[in-house]
N, CA, C and O atoms as CSV, one atom per row, in Angstrom:
chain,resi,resn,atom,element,x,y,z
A,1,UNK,N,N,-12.630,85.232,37.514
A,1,UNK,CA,C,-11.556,85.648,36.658
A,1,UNK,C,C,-10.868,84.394,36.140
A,1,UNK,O,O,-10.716,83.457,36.924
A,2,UNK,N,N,-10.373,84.283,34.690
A,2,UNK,CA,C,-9.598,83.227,34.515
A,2,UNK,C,C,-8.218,83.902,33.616
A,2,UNK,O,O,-8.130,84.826,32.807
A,3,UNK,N,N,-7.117,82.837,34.270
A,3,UNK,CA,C,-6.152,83.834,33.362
A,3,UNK,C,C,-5.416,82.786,32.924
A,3,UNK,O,O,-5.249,81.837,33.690
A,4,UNK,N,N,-4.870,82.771,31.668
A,4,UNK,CA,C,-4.721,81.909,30.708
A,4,UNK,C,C,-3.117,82.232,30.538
A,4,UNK,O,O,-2.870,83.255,29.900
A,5,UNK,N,N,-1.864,81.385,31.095
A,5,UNK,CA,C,-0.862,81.552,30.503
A,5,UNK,C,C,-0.295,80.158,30.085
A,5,UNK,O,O,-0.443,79.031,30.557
A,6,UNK,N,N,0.444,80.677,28.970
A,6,UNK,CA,C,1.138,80.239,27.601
A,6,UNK,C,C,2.825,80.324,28.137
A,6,UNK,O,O,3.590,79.504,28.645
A,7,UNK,N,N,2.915,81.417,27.828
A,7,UNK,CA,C,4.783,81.519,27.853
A,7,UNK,C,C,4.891,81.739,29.196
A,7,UNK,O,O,5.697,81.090,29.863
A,8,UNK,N,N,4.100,82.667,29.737
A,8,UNK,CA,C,4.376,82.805,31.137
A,8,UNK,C,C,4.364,81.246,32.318
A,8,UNK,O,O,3.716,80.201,32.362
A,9,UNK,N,N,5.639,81.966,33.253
A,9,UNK,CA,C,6.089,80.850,34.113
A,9,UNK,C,C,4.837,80.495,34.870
A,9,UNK,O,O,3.942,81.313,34.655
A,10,UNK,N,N,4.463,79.403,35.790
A,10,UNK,CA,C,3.478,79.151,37.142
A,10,UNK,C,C,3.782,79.629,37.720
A,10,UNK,O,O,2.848,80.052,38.401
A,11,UNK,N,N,5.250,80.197,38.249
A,11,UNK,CA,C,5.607,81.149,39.569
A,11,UNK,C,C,5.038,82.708,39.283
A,11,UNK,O,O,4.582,83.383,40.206
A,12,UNK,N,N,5.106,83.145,38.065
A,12,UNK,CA,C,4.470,84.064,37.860
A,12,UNK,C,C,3.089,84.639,37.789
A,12,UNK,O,O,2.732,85.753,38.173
A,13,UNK,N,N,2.224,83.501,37.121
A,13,UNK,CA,C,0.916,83.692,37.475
A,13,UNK,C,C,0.264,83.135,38.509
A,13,UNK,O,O,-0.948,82.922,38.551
A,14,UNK,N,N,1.002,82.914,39.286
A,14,UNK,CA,C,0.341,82.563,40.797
A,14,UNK,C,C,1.059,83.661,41.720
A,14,UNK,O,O,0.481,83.999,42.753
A,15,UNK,N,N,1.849,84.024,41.508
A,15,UNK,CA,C,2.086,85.694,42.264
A,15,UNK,C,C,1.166,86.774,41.394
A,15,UNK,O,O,0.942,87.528,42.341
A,16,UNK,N,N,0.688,87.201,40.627
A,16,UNK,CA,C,-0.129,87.635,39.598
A,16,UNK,C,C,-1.640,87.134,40.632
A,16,UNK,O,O,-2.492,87.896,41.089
A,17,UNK,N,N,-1.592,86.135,40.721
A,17,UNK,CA,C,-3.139,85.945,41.431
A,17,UNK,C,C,-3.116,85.974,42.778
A,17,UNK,O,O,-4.157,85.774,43.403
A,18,UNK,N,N,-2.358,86.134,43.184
A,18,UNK,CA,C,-2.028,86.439,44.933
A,18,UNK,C,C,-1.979,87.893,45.355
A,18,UNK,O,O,-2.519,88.530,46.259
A,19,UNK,N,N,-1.036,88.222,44.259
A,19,UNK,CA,C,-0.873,89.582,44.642
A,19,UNK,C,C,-1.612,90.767,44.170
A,19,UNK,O,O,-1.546,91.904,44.639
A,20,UNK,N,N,-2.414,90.299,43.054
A,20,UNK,CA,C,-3.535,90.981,41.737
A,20,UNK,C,C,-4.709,90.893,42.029
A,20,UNK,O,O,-5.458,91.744,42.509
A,21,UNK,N,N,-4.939,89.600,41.674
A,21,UNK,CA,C,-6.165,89.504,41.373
A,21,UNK,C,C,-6.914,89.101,42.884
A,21,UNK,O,O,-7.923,89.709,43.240
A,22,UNK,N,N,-6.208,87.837,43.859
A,22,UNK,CA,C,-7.555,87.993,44.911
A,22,UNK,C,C,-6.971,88.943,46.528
A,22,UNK,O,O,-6.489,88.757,47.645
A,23,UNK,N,N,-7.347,89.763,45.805
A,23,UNK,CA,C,-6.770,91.203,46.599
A,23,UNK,C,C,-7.924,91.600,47.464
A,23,UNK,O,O,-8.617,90.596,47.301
A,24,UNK,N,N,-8.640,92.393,48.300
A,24,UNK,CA,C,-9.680,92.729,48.471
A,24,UNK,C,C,-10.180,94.168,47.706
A,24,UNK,O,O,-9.606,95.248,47.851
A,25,UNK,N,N,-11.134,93.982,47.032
A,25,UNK,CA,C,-12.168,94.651,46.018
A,25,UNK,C,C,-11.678,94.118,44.628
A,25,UNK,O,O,-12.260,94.770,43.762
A,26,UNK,N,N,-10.693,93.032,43.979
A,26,UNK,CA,C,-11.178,92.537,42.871
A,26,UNK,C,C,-11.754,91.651,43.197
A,26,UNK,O,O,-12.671,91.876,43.987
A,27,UNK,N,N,-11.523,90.282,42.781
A,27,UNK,CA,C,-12.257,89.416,42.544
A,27,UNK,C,C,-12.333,88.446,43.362
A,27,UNK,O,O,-11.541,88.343,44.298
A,28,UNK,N,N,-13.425,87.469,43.107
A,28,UNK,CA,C,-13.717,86.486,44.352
A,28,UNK,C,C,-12.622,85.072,44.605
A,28,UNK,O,O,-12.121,84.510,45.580
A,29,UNK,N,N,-12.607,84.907,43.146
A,29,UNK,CA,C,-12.494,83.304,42.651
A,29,UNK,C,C,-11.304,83.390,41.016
A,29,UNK,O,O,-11.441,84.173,40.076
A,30,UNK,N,N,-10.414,82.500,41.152
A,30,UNK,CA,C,-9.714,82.715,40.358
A,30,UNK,C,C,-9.103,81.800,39.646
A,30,UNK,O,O,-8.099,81.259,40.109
A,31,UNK,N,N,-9.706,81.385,38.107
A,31,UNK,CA,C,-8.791,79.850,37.429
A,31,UNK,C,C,-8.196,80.282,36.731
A,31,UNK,O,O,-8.456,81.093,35.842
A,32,UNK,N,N,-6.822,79.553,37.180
A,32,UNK,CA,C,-5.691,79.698,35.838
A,32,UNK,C,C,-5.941,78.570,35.142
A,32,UNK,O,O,-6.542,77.521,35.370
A,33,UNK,N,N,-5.268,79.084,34.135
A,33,UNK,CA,C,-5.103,77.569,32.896
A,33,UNK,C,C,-3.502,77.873,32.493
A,33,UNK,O,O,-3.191,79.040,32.256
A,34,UNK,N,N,-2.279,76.596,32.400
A,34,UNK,CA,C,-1.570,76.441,32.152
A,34,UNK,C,C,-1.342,75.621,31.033
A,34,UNK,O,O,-1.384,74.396,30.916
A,35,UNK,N,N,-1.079,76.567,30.190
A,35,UNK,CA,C,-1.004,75.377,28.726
A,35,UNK,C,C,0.649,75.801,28.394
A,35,UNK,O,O,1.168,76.917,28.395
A,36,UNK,N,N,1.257,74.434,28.109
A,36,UNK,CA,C,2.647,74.294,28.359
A,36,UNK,C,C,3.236,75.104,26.475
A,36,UNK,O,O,2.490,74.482,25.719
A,37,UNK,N,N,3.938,75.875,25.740
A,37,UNK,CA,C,4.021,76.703,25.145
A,37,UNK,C,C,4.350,75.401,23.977
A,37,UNK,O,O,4.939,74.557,24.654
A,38,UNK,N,N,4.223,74.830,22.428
A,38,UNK,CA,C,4.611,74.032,21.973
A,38,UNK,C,C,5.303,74.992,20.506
A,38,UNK,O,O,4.938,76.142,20.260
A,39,UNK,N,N,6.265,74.282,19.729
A,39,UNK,CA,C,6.906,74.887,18.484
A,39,UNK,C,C,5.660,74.824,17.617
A,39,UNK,O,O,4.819,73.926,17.570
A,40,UNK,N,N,5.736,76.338,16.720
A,40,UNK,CA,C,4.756,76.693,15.594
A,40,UNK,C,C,4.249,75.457,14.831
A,40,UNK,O,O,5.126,74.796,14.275
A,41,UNK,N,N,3.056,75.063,14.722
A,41,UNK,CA,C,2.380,73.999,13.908
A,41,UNK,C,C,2.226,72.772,14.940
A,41,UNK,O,O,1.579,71.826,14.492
A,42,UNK,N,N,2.673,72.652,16.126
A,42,UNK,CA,C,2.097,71.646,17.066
A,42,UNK,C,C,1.341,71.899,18.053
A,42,UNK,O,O,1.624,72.965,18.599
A,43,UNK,N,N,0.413,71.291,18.540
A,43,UNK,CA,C,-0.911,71.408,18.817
A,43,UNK,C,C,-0.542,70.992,20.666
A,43,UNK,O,O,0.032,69.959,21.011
A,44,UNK,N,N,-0.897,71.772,21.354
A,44,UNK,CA,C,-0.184,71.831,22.982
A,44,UNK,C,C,-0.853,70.357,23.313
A,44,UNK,O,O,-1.848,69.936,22.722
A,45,UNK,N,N,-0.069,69.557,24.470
A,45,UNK,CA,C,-0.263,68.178,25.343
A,45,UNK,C,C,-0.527,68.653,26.419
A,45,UNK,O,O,-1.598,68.413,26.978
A,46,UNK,N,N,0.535,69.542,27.006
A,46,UNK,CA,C,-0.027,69.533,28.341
A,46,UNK,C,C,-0.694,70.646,29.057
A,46,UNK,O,O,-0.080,71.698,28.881
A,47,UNK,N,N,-1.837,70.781,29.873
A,47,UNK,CA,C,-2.293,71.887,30.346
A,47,UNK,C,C,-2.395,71.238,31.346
A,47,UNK,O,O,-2.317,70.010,31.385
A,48,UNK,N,N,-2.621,72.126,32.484
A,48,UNK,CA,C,-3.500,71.891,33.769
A,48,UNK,C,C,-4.073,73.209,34.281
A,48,UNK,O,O,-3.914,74.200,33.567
A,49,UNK,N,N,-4.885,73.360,35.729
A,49,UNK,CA,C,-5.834,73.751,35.787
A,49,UNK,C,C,-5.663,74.275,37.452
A,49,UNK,O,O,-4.987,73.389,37.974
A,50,UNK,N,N,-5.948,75.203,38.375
A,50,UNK,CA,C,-5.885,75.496,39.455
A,50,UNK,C,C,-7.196,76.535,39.903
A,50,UNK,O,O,-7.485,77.404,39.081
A,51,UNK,N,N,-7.713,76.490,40.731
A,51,UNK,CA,C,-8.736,77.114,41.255
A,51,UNK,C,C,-8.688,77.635,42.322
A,51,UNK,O,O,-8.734,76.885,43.297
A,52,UNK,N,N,-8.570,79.234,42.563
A,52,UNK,CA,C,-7.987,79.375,43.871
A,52,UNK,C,C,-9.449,80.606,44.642
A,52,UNK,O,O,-10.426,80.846,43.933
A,53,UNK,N,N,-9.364,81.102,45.789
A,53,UNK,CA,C,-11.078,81.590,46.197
A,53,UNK,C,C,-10.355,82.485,47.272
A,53,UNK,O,O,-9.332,82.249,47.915
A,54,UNK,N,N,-10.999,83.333,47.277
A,54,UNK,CA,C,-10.029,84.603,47.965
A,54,UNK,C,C,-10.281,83.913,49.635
A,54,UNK,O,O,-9.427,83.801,50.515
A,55,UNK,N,N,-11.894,83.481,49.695
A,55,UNK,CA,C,-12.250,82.991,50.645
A,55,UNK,C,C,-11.297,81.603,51.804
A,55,UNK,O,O,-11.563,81.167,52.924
A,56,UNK,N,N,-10.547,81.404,51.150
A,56,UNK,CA,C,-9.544,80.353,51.621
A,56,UNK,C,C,-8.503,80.865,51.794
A,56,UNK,O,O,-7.556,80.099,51.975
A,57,UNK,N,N,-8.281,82.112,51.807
A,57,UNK,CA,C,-6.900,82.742,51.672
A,57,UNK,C,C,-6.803,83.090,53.292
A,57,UNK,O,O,-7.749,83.660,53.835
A,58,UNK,N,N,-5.516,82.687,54.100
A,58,UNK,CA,C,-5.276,82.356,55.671
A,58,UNK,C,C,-4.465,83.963,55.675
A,58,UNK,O,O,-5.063,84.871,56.253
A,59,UNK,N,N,-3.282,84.227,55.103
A,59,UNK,CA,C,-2.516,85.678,55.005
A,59,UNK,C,C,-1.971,85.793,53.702
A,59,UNK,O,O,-1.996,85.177,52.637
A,60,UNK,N,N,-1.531,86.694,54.132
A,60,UNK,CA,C,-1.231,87.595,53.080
A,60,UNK,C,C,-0.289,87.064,51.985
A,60,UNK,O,O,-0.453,87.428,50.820
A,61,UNK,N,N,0.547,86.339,52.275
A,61,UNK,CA,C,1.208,85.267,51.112
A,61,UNK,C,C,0.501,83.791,51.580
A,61,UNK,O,O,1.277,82.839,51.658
A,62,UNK,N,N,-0.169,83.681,51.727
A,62,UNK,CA,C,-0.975,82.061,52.096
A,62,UNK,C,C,-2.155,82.023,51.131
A,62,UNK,O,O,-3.246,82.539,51.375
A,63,UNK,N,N,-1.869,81.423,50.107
A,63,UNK,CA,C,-3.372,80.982,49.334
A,63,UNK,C,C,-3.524,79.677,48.725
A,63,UNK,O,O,-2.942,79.312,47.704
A,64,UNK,N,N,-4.526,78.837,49.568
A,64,UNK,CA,C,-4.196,77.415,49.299
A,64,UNK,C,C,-5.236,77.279,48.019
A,64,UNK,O,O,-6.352,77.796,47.978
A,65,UNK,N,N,-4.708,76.573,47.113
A,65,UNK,CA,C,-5.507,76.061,45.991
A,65,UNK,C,C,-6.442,74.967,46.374
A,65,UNK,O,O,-6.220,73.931,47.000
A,66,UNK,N,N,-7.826,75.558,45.718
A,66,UNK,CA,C,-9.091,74.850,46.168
A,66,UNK,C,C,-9.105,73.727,45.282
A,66,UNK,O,O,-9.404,72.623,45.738
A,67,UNK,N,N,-8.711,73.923,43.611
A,67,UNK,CA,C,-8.840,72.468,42.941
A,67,UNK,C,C,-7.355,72.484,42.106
A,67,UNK,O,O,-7.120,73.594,41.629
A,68,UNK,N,N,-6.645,71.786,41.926
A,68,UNK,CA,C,-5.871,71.183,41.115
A,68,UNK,C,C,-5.806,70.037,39.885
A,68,UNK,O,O,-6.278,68.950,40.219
A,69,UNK,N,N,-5.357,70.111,38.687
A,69,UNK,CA,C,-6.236,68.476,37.847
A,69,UNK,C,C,-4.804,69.188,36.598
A,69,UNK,O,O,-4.442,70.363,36.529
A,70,UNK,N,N,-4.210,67.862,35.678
A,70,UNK,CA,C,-3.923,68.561,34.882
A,70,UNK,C,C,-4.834,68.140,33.517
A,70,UNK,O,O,-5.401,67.094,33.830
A,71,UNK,N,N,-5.188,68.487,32.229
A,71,UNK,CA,C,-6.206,67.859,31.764
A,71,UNK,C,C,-5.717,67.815,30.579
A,71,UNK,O,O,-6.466,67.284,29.759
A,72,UNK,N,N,-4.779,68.164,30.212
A,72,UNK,CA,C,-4.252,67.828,28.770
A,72,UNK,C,C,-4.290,66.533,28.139
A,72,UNK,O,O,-4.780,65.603,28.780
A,73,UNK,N,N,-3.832,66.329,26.940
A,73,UNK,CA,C,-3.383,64.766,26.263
A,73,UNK,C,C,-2.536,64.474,26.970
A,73,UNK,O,O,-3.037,63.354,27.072
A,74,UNK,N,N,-1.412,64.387,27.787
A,74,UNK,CA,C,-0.316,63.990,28.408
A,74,UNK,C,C,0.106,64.876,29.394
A,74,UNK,O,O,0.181,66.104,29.359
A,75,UNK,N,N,0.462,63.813,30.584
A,75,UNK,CA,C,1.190,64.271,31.995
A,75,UNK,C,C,3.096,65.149,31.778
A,75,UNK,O,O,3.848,65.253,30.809
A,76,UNK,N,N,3.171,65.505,32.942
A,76,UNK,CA,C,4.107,65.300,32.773
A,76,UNK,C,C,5.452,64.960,32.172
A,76,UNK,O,O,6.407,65.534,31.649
A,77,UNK,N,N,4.867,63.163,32.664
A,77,UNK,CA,C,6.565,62.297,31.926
A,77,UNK,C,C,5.714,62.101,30.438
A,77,UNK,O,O,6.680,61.720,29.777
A,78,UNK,N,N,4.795,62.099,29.653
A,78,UNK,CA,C,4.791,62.482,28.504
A,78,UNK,C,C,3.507,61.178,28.041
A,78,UNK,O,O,2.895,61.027,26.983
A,79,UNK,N,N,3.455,60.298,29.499
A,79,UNK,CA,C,1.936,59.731,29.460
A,79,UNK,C,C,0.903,59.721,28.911
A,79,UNK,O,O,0.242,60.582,29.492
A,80,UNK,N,N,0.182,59.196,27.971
A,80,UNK,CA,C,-1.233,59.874,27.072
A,80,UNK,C,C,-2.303,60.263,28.636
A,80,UNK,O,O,-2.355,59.618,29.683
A,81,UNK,N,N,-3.024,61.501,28.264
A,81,UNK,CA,C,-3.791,61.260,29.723
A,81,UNK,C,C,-5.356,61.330,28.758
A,81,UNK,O,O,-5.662,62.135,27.878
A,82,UNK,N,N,-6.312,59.925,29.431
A,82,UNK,CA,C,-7.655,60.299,28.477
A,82,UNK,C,C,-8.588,60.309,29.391
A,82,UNK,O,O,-9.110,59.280,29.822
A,83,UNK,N,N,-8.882,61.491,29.770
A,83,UNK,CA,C,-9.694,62.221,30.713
A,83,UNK,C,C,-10.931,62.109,29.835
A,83,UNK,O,O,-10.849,62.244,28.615
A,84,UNK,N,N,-12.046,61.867,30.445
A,84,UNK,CA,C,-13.488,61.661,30.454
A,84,UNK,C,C,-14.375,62.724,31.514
A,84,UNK,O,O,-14.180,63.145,32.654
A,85,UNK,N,N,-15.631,62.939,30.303
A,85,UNK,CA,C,-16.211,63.864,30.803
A,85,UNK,C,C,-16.703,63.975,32.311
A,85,UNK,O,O,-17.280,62.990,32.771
A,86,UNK,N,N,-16.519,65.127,33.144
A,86,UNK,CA,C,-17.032,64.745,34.758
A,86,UNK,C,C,-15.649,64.587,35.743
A,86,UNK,O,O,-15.577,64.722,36.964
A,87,UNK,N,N,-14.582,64.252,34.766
A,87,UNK,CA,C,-13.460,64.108,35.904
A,87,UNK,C,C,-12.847,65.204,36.093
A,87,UNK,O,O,-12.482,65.234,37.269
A,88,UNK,N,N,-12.454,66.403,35.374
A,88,UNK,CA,C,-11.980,67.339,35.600
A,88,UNK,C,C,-12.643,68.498,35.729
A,88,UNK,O,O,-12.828,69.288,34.803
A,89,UNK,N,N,-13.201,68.709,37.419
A,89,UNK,CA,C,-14.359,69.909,37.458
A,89,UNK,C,C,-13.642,70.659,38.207
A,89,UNK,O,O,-12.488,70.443,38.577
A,90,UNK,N,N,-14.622,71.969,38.555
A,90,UNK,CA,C,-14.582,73.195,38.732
A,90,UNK,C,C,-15.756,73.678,38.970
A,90,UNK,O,O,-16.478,74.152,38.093
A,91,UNK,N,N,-16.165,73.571,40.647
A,91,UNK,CA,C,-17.482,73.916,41.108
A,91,UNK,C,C,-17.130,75.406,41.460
A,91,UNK,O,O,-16.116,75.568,42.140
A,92,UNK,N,N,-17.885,76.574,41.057
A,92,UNK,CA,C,-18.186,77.871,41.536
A,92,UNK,C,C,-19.427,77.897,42.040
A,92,UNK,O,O,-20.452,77.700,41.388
A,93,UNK,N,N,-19.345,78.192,43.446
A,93,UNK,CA,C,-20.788,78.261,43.753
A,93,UNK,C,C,-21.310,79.668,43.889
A,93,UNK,O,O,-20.609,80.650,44.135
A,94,UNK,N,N,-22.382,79.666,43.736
A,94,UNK,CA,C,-23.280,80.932,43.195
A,94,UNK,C,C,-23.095,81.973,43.984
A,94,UNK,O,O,-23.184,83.120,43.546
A,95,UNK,N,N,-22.734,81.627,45.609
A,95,UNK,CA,C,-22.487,82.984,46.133
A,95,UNK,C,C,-21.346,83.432,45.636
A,95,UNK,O,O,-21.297,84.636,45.384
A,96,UNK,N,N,-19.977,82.470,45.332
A,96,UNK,CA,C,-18.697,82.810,45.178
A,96,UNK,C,C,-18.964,83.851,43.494
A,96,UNK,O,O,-18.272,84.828,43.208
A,97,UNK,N,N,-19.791,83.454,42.859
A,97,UNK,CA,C,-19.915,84.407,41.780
A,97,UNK,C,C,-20.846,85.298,41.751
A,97,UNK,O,O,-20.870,85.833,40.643
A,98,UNK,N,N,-21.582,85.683,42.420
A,98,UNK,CA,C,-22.422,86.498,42.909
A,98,UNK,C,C,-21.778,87.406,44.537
A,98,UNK,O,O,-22.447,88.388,44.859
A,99,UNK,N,N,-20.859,87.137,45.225
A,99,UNK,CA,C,-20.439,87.920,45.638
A,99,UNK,C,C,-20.437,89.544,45.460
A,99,UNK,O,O,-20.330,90.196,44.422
A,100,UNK,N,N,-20.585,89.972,46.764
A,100,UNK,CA,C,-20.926,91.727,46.681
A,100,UNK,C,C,-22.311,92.241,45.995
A,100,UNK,O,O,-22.638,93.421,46.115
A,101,UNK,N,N,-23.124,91.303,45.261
A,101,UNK,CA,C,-24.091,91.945,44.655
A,101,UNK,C,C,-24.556,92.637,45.345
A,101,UNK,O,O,-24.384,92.671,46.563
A,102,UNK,N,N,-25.427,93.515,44.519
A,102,UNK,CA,C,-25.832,95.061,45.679
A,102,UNK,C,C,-27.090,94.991,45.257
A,102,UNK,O,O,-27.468,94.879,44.091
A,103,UNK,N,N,-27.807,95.066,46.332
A,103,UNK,CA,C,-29.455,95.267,45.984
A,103,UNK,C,C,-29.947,96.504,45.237
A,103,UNK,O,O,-29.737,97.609,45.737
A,104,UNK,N,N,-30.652,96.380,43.956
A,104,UNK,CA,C,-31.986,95.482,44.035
A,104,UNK,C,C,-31.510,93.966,43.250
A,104,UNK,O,O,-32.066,92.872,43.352
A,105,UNK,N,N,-30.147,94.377,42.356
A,105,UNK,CA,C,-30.046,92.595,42.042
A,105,UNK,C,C,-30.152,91.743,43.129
A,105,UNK,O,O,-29.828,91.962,44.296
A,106,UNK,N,N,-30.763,90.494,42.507
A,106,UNK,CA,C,-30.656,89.477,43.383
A,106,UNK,C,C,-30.032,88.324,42.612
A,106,UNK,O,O,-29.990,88.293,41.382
A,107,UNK,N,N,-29.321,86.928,43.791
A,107,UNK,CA,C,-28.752,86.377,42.568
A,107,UNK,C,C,-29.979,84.898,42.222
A,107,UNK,O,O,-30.740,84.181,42.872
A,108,UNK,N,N,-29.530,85.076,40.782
A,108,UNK,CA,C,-31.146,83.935,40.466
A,108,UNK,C,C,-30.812,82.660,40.862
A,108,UNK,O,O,-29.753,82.062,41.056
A,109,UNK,N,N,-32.333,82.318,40.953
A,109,UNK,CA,C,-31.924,80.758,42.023
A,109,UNK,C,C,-31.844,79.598,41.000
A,109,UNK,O,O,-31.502,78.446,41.265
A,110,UNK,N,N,-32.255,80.133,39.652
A,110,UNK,CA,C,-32.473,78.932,38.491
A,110,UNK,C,C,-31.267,78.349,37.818
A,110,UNK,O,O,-31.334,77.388,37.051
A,111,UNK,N,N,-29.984,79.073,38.191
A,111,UNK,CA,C,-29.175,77.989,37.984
A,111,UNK,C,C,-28.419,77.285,39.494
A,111,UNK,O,O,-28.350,77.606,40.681
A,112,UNK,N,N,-27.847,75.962,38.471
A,112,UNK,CA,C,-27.085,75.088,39.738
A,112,UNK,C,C,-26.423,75.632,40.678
A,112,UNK,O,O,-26.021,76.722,40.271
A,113,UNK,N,N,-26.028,75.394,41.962
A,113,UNK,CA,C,-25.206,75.397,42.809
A,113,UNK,C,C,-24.741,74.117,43.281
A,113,UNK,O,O,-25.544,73.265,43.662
A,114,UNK,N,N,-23.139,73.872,43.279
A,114,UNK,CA,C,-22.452,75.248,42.778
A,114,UNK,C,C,-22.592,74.558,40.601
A,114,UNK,O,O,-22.967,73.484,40.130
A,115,UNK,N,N,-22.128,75.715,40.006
A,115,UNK,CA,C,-21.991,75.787,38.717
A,115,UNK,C,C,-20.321,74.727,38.601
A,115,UNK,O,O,-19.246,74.877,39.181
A,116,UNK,N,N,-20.660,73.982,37.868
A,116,UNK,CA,C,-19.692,72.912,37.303
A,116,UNK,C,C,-19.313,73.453,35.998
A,116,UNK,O,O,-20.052,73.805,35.078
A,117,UNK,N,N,-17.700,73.460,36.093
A,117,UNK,CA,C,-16.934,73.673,34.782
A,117,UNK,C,C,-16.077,72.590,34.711
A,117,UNK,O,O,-15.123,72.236,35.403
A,118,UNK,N,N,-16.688,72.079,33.601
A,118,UNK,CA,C,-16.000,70.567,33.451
A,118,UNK,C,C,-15.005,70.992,32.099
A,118,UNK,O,O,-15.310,71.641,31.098
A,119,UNK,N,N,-13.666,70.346,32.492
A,119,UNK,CA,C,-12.569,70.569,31.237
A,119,UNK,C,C,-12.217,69.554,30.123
A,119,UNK,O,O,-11.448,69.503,29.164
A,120,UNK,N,N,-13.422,68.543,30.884
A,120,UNK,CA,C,-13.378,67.862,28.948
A,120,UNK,C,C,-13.393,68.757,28.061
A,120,UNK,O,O,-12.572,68.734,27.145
A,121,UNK,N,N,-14.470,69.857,28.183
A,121,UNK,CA,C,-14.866,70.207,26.900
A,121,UNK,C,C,-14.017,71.686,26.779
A,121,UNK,O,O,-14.095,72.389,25.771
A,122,UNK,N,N,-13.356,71.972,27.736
A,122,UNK,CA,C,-12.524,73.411,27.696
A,122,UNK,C,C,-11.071,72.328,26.933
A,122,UNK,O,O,-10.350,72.935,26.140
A,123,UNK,N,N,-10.852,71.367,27.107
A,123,UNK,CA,C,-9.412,71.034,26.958
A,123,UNK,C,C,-9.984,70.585,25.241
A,123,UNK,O,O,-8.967,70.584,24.548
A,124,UNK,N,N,-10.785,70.348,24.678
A,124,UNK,CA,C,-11.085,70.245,23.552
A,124,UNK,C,C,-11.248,71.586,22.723
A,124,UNK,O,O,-10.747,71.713,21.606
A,125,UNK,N,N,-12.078,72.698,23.429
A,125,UNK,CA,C,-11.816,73.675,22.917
A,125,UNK,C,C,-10.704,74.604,22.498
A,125,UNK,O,O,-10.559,75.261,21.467
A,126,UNK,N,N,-9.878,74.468,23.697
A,126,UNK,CA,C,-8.408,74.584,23.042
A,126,UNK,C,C,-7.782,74.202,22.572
A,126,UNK,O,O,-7.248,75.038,21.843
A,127,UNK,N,N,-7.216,72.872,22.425
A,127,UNK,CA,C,-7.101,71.825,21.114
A,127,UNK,C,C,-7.312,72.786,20.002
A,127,UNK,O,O,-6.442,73.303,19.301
A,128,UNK,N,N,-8.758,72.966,19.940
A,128,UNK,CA,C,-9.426,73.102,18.308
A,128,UNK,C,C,-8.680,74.472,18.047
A,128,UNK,O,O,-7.811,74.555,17.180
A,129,UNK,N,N,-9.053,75.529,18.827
A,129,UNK,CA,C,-8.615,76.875,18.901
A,129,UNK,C,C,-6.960,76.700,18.331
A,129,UNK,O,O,-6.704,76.973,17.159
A,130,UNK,N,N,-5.962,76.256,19.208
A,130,UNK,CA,C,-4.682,76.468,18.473
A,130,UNK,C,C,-3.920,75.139,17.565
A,130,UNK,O,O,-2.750,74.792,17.398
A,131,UNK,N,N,-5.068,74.697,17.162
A,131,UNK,CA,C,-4.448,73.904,15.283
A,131,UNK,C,C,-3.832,74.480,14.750
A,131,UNK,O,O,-3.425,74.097,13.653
């Protein structure tokens, strides 16, 4: 699952994914994307990125984040940040997305484990997307 907030707070979509989404019978694995909200005609700086796995979850309000990165043009204090391809990943490994499959699927062995989502090219795609 990935859930993408804009206006919405981090306190909110991380109760949203605690309390929603890695629940038992939705989902396994869960990335937010935080892209910081910018005035009409400017093009967002800062995003970052969290990866959280139901599988790491200790209780019932306890869910430690598996990856953290922020990957935008700029940190924070307003820093240029120039992230290169490979530094900002996001390994899902094949059981974590293949979870619950029910026979007769099986899950195929021909791609990687785990599957790399690298945000060079997601933090470019959004860029382009809200010009």
């Amino acid at each position: 699952m990935i859930e993408v907030a804009y206006t919405e707070t981090i306190n909110h979509v991380t109760e949203k994914v605690r309390d929603y989404w890695l629940v038992p019978g939705r989902v396994h694995d869960v990335i937010v994307v935080k892209i910081d909200p910018v005035p009409q005609g400017q093009t967002p700086s800062r995003m970052k990125a969290w990866h959280y796995c139901i599988t790491d979850r200790r209780t019932r309000n306890t869910l430690p984040v598996r990856t953290e990165f922020e990957f935008g043009t700029r940190d924070a204090n307003g820093n240029p940040l120039n992230i290169q391809q490979g530094a900002c990943i996001i390994n899902i490994s094949r059981s974590c997305l293949y979870h619950d499959l029910q026979p007769p699927a099986q899950i195929p062995q021909n791609i990687p484990d785990p599957i790399p989502l690298d945000f060079f090219f997601i933090q470019s795609a959004i860029i382009r997307a809200l010009r």
